[in-house]
Each structure stands twice: as structure tokens, then as C-alpha cells.
C-alpha positions in Angstrom: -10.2 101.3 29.7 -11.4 104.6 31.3 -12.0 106.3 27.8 -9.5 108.5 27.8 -8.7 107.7 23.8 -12.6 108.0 23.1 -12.3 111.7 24.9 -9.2 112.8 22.8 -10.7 111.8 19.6 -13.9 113.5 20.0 -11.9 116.6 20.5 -10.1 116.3 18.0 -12.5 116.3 16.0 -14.4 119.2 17.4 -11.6 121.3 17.1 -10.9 120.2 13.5 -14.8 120.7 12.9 -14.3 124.3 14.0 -11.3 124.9 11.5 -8.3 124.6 14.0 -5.4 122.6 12.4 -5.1 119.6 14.8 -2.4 117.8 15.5 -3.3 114.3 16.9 -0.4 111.6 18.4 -1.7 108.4 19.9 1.3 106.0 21.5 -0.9 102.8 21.5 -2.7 102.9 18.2 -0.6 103.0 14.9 -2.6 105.7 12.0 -5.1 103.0 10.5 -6.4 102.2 13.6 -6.5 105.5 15.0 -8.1 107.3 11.6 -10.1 104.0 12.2 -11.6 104.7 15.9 -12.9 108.5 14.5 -14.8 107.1 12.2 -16.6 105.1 14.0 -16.7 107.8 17.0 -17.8 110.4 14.2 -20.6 108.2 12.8 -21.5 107.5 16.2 -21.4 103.6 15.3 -20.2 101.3 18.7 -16.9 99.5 17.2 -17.5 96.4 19.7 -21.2 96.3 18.1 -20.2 96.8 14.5 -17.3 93.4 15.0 -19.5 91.3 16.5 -22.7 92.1 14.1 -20.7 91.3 10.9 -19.3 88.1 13.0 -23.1 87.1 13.3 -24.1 88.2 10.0 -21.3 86.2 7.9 -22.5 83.1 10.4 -25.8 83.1 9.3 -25.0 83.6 5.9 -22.5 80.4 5.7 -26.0 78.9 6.9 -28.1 80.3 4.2 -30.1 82.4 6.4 -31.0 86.0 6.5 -31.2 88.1 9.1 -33.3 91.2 7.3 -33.1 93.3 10.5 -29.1 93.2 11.1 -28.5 93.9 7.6 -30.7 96.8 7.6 -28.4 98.0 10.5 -25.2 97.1 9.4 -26.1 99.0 6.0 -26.8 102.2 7.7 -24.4 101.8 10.0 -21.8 101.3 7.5 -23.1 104.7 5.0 -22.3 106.3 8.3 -19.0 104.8 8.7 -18.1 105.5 4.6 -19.8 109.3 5.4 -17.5 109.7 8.2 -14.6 108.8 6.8 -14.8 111.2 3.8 -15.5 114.2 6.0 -12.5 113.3 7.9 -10.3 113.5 4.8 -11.5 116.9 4.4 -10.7 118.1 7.8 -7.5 119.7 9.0 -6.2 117.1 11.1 -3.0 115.2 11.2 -3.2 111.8 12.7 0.6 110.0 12.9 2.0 106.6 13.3 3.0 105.3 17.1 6.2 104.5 18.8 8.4 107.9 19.0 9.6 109.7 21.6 8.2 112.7 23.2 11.2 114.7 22.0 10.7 112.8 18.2 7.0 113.9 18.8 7.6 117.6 19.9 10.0 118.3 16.8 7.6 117.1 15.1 4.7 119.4 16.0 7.0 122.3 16.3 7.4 121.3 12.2 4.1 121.7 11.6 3.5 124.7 13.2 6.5 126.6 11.6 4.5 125.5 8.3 1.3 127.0 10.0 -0.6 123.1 10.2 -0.8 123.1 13.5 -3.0 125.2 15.9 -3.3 122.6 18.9 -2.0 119.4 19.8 -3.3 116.3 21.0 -1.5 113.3 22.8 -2.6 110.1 23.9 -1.2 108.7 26.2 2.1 110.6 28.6 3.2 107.3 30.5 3.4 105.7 27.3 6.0 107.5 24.8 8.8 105.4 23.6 11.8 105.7 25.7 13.7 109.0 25.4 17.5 108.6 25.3 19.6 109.9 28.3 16.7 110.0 30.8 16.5 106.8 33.2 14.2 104.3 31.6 12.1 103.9 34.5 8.1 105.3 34.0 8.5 107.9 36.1 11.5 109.6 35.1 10.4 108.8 31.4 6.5 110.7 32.4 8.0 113.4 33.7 10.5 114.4 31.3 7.7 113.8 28.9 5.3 116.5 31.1 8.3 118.9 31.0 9.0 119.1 27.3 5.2 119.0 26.6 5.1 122.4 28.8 8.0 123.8 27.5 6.5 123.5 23.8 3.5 124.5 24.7 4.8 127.8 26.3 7.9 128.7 23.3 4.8 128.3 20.5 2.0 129.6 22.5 0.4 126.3 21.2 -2.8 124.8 23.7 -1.3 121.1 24.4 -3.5 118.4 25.6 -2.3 115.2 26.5 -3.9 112.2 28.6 -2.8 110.7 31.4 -3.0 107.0 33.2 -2.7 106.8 37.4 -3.1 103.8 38.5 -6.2 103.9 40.6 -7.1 103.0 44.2 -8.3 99.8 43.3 -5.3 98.5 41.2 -3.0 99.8 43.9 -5.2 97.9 46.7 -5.4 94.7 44.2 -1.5 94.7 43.7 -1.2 95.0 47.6 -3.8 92.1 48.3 -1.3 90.1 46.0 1.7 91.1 47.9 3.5 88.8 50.2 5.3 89.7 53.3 8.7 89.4 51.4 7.6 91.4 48.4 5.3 94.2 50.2 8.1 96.0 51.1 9.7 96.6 47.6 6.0 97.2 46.6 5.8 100.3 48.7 8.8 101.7 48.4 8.7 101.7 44.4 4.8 102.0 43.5 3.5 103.9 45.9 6.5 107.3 45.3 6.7 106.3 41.8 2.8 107.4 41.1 2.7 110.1 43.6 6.3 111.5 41.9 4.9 111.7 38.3 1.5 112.2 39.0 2.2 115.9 41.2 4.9 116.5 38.7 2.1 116.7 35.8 -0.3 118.2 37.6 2.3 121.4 38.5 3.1 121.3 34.8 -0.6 121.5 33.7 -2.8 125.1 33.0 -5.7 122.9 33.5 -6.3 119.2 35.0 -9.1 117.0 34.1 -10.2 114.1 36.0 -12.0 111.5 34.2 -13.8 109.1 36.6 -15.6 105.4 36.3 -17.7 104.4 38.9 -16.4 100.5 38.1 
């Protein structure tokens, strides 16, 4: 929820709009939905708005009423939407399917790039790859193997990598304490505490560059 996805997508896009062949991985969405959130962030259409204004317009149409304003949205909003989507098709991006492996991933990339289709690479999320075989399942060991084969690929093809990141924040941390009891606080710091510390510095060390993307709630 810190819009981290929303960020990738929009540059994605800016790099496809400037002729870069993008490559574009997103571990929670499958393609539809993916293709379907840069639409909507390309038309510049709120998703959230767009569900719950057809919700209220098929409502008030079961009633036989009409609701001129709405529909005058919804029909711009939705030549955006159809606009958007056609200029997509035309750009040079590559937008894949969820639930592979960083090492499935990074093959896959280093494919396209032999073939000259990819110039840059973006993945959402690194916590959140499917697990990779003969690394220990846990997140941390999983997130940094993931940060290490990302920087390894990025250096052997010379290819800019960008790839989001999830830490859980102060206020989850202080929440999951609050909840703790005096049996299970122990266990709690010993394995949450080391565990986000040990992937998080790990991925920063691996990183050219670090980004820090910051709600106030």
C-alpha cells in the first residue's frame, strides 16, 4: 500500500515512451491485471473511482434512473482507458505473468536481451519471488539471493535493473511488538528484528542507487 507498483508502472511506461525496450515483472499481479493497472495509470483514470462509479451506475440503472453527469464521466473516462490501451500495444514493453523465480526471471530477461528486446528491467516486488530451489525458504535468505542475482545480471549485461522493495516499517514493527506477549517477545526479536535489518543492508550494498518512498500515514 505505499505505491510502490503505481511508481514502477509509471516508469515503465516513461521509458517505453522514450523508445527503451522495457522489460516489466510484477510478483503479485498476473499480465491482465498488470497490462490492466497501466492503463488506467496511463489514462490517468483512479481504478478505485472507475469500480465503484460503474457499481453506482448499473444501480441506478436496475432502478430506471439516470444519472446524466456519471455517465458523461464514465464515457470519457472510458475513451481514455480504450486510448491508453492501444498506445500501450504499440509500445516496446514486455509485461509477464507472476509466480517464478528470480533465477526463472533473470533467464528470462537475459533472453530478451540476447534478442535485443530488452534495454532495462523492471521488478516488482524483491521479497516476493517464488521460492528459489537450494536457498533456505526463509524471506531473508530468499531477498537476498534475489538482490544478488539481480546485481550480478545487471553488471554481466550492462543492463539498468530496477526492482522494488518492501521493509516493514516502524509502525508495523511497533504494532507486532504491542501484540507480543512476554512468552512470545523473545522469539519476536530474535527473528524480526535481524531478519529486516539482514536483507534490508544486504540490498542496499547491492544497489547503484536507493530510493526511499515515504507515506506520512
Amino acid at each position: 500500500g505505499m505505491g510502490k507498483t503505481s511508481l514502477i508502472n509509471r516508469l515503465a511506461l516513461g521509458m517505453a515512451k522514450r523508445g527503451m525496450k522495457v522489460y516489466l515483472y510484477g510478483t503479485e499481479t498476473d499480465m491482465y491485471r498488470r497490462t490492466r493497472d497501466l492503463k488506467f495509470s496511463l489514462a490517468a483514470v483512479d481504478l478505485r473511482w472507475w469500480s465503484n462509479s460503474i457499481k453506482t451506475y448499473l444501480q441506478a440503472k436496475e432502478n430506471h434512473r439516470h444519472i446524466p453527469q456519471l455517465e458523461d464521466q464514465l464515457f470519457d473516462a472510458r475513451a481514455k482507458i480504450k486510448q491508453a490501451g492501444f498506445f500501450i500495444s504499440q509500445l516496446p514493453i514486455i509485461v509477464n505473468n507472476s509466480g517464478r523465480s528470480v533465477d526463472e526471471v533473470a533467464r528470462e530477461i537475459r533472453q530478451y536481451h540476447r534478442q535485443g528486446e530488452c534495454d532495462i528491467a523492471f521488478l516488482d516486488y524483491l521479497q516476493d519471488f517464488s521460492t528459489s530451489k537450494g536457498i533456505p525458504p526463509d524471506t531473508s535468505s530468499q531477498a537476498i539471493h534475489a538482490s544478488r542475482t539481480l546485481k550480478e545480471l545487471s553488471s554481466q549485461l550492462t543492463l539498468p535493473v530496477v526492482v522494488g522493495a518492501q521493509r516493514a516499517g516502524e509502525q508495523e514493527l511497533n504494532a507486532k511488538l504491542a501484540e507480543a506477549t512476554d512468552r512470545t517477545m523473545p522469539g519476536l526479536i530474535g527473528r524480526l528484528v535481524p531478519t529486516q535489518i539482514q536483507w534490508t543492508s544486504k540490498a542496499k550494498q547491492d544497489a547503484e542507487e536507493v530510493f526511499s518512498l515515504y507515506r506520512r500515514d
